[in-house]
C-alpha positions as CSV (number, residue, x, y, z in Angstrom):
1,X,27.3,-18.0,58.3
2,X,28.3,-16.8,55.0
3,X,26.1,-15.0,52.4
4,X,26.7,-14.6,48.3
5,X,24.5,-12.2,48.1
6,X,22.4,-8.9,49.7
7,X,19.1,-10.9,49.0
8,X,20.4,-14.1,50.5
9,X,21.7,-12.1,53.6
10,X,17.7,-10.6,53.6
11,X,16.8,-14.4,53.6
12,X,19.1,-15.6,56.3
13,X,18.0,-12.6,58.9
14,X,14.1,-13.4,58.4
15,X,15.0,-16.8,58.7
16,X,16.1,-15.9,62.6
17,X,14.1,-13.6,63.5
18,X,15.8,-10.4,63.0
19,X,14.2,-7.1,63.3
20,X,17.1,-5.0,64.3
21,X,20.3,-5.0,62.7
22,X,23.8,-3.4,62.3
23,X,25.5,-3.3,59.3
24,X,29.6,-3.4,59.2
25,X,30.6,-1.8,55.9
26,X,34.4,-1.6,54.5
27,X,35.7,2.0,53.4
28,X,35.7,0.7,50.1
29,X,31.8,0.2,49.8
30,X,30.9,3.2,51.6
31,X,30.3,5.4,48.8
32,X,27.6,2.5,48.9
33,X,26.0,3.5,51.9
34,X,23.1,4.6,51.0
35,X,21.5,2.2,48.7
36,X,23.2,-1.0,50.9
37,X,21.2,0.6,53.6
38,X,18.0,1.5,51.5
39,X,17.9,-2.6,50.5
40,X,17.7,-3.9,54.4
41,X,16.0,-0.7,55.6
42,X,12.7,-1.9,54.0
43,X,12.6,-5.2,56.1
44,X,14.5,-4.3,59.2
45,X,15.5,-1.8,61.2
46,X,18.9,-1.2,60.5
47,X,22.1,0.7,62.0
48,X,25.2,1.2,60.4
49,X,28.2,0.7,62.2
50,X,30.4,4.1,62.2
51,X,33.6,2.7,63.7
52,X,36.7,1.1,62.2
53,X,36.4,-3.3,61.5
54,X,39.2,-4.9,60.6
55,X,37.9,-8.4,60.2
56,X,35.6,-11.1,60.8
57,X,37.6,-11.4,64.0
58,X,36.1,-7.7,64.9
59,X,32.5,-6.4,65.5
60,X,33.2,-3.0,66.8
61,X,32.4,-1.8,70.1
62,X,29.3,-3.9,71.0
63,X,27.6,-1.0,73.6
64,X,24.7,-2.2,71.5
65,X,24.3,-5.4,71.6
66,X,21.3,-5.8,74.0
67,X,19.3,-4.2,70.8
68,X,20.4,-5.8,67.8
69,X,19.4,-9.4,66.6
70,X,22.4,-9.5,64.3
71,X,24.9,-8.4,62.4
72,X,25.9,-7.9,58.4
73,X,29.7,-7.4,57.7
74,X,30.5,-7.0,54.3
75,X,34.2,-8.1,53.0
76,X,35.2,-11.2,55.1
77,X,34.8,-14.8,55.6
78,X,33.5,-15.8,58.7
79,X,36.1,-17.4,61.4
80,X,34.7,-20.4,62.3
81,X,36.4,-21.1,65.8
82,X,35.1,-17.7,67.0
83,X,31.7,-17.2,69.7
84,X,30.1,-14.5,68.2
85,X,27.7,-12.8,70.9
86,X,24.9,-12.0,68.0
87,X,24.4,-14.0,65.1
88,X,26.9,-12.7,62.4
89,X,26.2,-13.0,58.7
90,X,29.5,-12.4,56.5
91,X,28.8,-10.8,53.1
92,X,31.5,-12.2,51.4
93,X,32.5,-9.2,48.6
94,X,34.1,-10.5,45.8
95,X,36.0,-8.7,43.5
96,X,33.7,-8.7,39.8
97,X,35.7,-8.2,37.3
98,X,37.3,-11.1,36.0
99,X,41.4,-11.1,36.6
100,X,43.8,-11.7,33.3
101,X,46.4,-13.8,35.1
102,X,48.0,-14.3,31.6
103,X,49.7,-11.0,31.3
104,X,51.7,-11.6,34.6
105,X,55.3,-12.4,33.9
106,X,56.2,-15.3,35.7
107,X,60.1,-14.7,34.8
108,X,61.5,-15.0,38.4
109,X,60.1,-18.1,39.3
110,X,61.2,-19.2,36.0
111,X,64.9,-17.8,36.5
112,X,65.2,-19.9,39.9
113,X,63.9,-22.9,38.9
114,X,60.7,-23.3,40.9
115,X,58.2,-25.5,39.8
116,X,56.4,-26.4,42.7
117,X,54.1,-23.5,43.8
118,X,51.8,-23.2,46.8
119,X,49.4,-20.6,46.1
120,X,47.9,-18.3,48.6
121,X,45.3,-15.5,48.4
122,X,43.1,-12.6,50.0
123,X,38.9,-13.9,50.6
124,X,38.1,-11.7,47.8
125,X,40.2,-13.0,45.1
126,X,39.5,-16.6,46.5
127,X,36.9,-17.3,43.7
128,X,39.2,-16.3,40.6
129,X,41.9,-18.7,42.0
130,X,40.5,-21.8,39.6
131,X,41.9,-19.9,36.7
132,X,45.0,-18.8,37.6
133,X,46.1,-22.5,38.6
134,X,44.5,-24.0,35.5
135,X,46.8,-21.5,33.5
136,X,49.9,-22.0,35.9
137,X,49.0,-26.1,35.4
138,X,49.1,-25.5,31.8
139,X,52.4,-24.3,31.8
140,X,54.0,-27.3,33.7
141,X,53.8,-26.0,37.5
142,X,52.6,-28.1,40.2
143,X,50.4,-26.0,42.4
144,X,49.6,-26.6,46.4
145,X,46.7,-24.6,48.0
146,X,46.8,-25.6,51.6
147,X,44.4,-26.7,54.4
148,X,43.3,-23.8,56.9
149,X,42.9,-24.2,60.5
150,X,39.9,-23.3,62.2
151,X,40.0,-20.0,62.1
152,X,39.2,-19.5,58.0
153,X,37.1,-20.8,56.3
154,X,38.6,-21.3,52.4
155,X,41.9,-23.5,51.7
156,X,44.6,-21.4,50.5
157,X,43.1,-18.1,52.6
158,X,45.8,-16.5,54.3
159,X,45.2,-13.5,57.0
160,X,47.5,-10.8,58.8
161,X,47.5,-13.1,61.5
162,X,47.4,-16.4,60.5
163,X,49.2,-18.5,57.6
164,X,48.2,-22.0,58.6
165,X,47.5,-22.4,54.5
166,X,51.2,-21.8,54.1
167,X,52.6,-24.0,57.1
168,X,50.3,-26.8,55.9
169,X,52.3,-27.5,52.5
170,X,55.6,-25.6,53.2
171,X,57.6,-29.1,53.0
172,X,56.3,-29.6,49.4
173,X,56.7,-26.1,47.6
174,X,59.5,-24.4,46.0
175,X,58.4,-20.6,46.6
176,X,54.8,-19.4,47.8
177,X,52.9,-17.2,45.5
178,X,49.9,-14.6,47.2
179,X,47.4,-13.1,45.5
180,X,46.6,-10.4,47.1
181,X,47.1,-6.2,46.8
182,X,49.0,-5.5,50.2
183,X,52.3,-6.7,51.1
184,X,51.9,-7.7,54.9
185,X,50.3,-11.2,53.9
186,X,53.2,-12.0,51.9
187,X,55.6,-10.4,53.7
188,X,54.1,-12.5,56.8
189,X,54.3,-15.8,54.5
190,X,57.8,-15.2,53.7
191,X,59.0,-14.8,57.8
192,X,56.8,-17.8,58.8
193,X,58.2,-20.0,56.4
194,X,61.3,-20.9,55.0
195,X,60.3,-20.9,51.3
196,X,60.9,-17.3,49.2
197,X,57.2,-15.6,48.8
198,X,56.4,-13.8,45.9
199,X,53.2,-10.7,45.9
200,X,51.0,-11.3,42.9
201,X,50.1,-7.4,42.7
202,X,46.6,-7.2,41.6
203,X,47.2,-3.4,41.4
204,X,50.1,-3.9,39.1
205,X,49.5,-6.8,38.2
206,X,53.2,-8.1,38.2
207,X,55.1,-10.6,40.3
208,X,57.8,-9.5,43.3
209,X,59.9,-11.1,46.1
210,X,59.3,-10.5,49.1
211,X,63.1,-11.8,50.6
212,X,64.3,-7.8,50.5
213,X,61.1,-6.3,52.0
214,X,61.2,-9.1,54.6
215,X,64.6,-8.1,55.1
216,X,63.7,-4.2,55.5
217,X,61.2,-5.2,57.9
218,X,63.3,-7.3,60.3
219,X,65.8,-5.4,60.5
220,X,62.9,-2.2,61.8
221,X,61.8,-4.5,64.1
222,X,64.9,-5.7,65.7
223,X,66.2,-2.0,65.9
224,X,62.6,-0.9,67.8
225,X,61.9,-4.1,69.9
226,X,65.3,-4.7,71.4
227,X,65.1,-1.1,73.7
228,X,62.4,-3.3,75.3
229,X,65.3,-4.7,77.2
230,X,65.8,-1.6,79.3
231,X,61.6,-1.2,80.0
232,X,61.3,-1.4,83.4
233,X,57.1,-1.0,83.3
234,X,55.5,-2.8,80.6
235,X,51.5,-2.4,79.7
236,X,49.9,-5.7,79.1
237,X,47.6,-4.8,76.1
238,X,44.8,-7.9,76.2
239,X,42.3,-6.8,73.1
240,X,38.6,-6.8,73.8
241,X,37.5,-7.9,70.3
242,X,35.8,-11.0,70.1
243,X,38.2,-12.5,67.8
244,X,41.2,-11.2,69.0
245,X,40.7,-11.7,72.9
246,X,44.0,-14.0,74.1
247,X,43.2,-14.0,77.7
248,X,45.4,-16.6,79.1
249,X,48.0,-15.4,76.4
250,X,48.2,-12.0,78.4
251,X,48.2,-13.4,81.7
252,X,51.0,-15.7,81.1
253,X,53.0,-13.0,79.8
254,X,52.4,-10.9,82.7
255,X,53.5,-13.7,84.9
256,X,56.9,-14.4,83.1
257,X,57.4,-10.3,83.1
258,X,56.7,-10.7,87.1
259,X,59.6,-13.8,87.0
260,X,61.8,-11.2,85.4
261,X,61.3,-8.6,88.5
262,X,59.1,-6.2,85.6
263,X,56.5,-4.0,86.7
264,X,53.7,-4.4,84.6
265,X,50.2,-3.7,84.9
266,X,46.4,-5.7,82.5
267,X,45.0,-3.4,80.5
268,X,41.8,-4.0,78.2
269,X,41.4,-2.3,75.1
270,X,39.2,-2.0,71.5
271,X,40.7,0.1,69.2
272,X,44.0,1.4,70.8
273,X,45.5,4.8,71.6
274,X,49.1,5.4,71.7
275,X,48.1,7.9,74.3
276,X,46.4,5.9,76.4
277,X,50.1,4.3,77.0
278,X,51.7,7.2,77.3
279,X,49.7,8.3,79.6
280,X,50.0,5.4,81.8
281,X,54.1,6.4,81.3
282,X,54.7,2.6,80.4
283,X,58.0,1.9,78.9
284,X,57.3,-0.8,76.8
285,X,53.5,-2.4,75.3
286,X,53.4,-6.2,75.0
287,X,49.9,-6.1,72.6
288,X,48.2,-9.8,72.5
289,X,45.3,-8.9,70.2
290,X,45.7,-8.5,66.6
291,X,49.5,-8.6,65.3
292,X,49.7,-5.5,63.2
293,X,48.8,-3.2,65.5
294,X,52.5,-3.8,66.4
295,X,53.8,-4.1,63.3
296,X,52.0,-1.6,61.7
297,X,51.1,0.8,63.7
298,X,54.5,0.8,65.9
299,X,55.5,4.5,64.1
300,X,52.6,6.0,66.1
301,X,53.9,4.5,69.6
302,X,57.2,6.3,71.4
303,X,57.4,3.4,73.0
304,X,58.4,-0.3,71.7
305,X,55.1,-2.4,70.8
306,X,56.1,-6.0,71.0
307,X,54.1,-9.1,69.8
308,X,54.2,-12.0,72.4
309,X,56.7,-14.0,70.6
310,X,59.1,-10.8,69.8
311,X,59.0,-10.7,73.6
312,X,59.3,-14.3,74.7
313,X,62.3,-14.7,72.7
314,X,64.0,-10.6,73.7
315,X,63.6,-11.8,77.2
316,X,65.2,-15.6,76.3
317,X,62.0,-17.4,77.0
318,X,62.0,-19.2,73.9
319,X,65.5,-20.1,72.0
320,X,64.8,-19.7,68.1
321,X,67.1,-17.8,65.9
322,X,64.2,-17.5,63.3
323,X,62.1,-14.3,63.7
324,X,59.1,-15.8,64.6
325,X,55.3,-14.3,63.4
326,X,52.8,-13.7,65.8
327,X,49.5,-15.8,64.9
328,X,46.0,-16.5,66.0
329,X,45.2,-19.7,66.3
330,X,42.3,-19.5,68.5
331,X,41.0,-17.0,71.5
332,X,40.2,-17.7,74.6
């Protein structure tokens, strides 16, 4: 369930019963601590949650779960094809100041000819999106926002590891435009379609293509994923998070690794440890949880980090010359 605001959260906890709680605040609100805590603190009994989150799709490690009614997280949207093991309240937090779309350039779409826009964002910025297509709309554009899948909750949303809003209207757009102020969304928009991507840089606030970065990125992950061919023992990585967990994924993988005459071994993990892997002296990591884990975190790894479809198609298990994105659809 979602939440607009701190008292309607208070509402929605009395409302089930909740006396103890745990609280899941971003980096960016924890100079907030304090008084975010000092507002539940007076109704329940309330833990904060000192570990990493990295999504609706993750509630930390859940050692405590026996003695909490529920759980706050603050920044996301819930995902609504997920089991949560508590009941999960998503504080939704949006960014307040209003956004001046006006004084973006829109000069490169212009110079290409696109007229036909589908228009992607980040949860936070979901709510300012009525403006920026009324101005675009005013200027002649067509604009798509596209239909989610079940794992998001808001049309147009796009995550790090799903772009089901893209897919759904790639067939009617000229270029994709993401509002967001990271470049892996868009980056991941531009490799899972075939329609060039542009970053709406709320830090900036100018416009950029993605096709070079896209490039760049490729062409790292080729170089790193290919010395997978010589791994002899591969690690299995399933991910315990409740969001994340691809069971059956991870055992068909190992089963196609044991069809290639691969040692491999199952291993469970939260939030991962390149030394855990080392340690094990695995030549190669085939990770099934969340996606950038391998694609961003593959600099801290000595060994190749592969998402299931980089290795399905190394290994010649599926026969695509497009790089293909790894996505959650749903967990199991």
């Amino acid at each position: 369930m979602n939440a607009q605001s701190i008292e309607d959260a208070i509402i929605e906890l009395k409302g089930i019963g909740a006396r103890r709680i745990m609280l899941q605040i971003p980096d960016g609100l924890k100079p907030e601590v304090f008084n975010i805590f000092g507002q539940f603190s007076t109704e329940f009994d309330v833990v904060i949650s000192g570990e990493p989150f990295y999504g609706a799709c993750d509630l930390g490690n859940f050692s405590m779960e026996k003695n909490i009614d529920a759980v706050v997280q603050f920044g996301h949207s819930v995902m609504p094809n997920v089991v949560y093991p508590v009941p999960v309240i998503f504080l939704e937090w949006k960014l307040s100041r209003k956004i001046d779309f006006s004084q973006v350039s829109l000069e490169q779409i212009d110079s290409k000819g696109y007229r036909k826009i589908g228009l992607l964002c980040s949860i936070q910025y979901c709510d300012q999106m009525d403006s920026f297509v009324e101005m675009m709309k005013k200027k002649g554009y067509t604009i798509f926002i596209g239909n989610v899948d079940r794992r998001m909750s808001r049309p147009g949303q796009v995550l790090g590891c799903n772009f089901s809003a893209a897919h759904s209207v790639s067939s009617n757009v000229d270029c994709f435009i993401v509002v967001s102020t990271g470049v892996f969304h868009s980056i991941g928009v531009q490799l899972s379609t075939d329609r060039e991507t542009f970053l709406l840089d709320l830090n900036s606030m100018t416009l950029r293509s993605m096709k070079s970065e896209a490039e760049t990125f490729l062409r790292k992950r080729y170089a790193r994923i290919e010395k997978a061919l010589d791994a002899r023992k591969f690690c299995v990585a399933m991910n315990t998070k409740v969001g994340q967990r691809r069971d059956r994924l991870a055992l068909l993988i190992q089963k196609k690794l044991t069809e290639l005459g691969k040692e491999s071994v199952m291993v469970t993990t939260d939030n991962v440890v390149p030394s855990d892997f080392v340690n094990m002296r695995c030549d190669a990591v085939i990770f099934t949880g969340c996606p950038r884990v391998s694609l961003d975190d593959q600099e801290k790894f000595p060994m190749p980090v592969l998402t299931p479809p980089e290795f399905l198609r190394l290994f010649g298990f599926k026969q695509d010359d497009r790089y293909i994105m790894d996505e959650i659809v749903s967990v199991s």
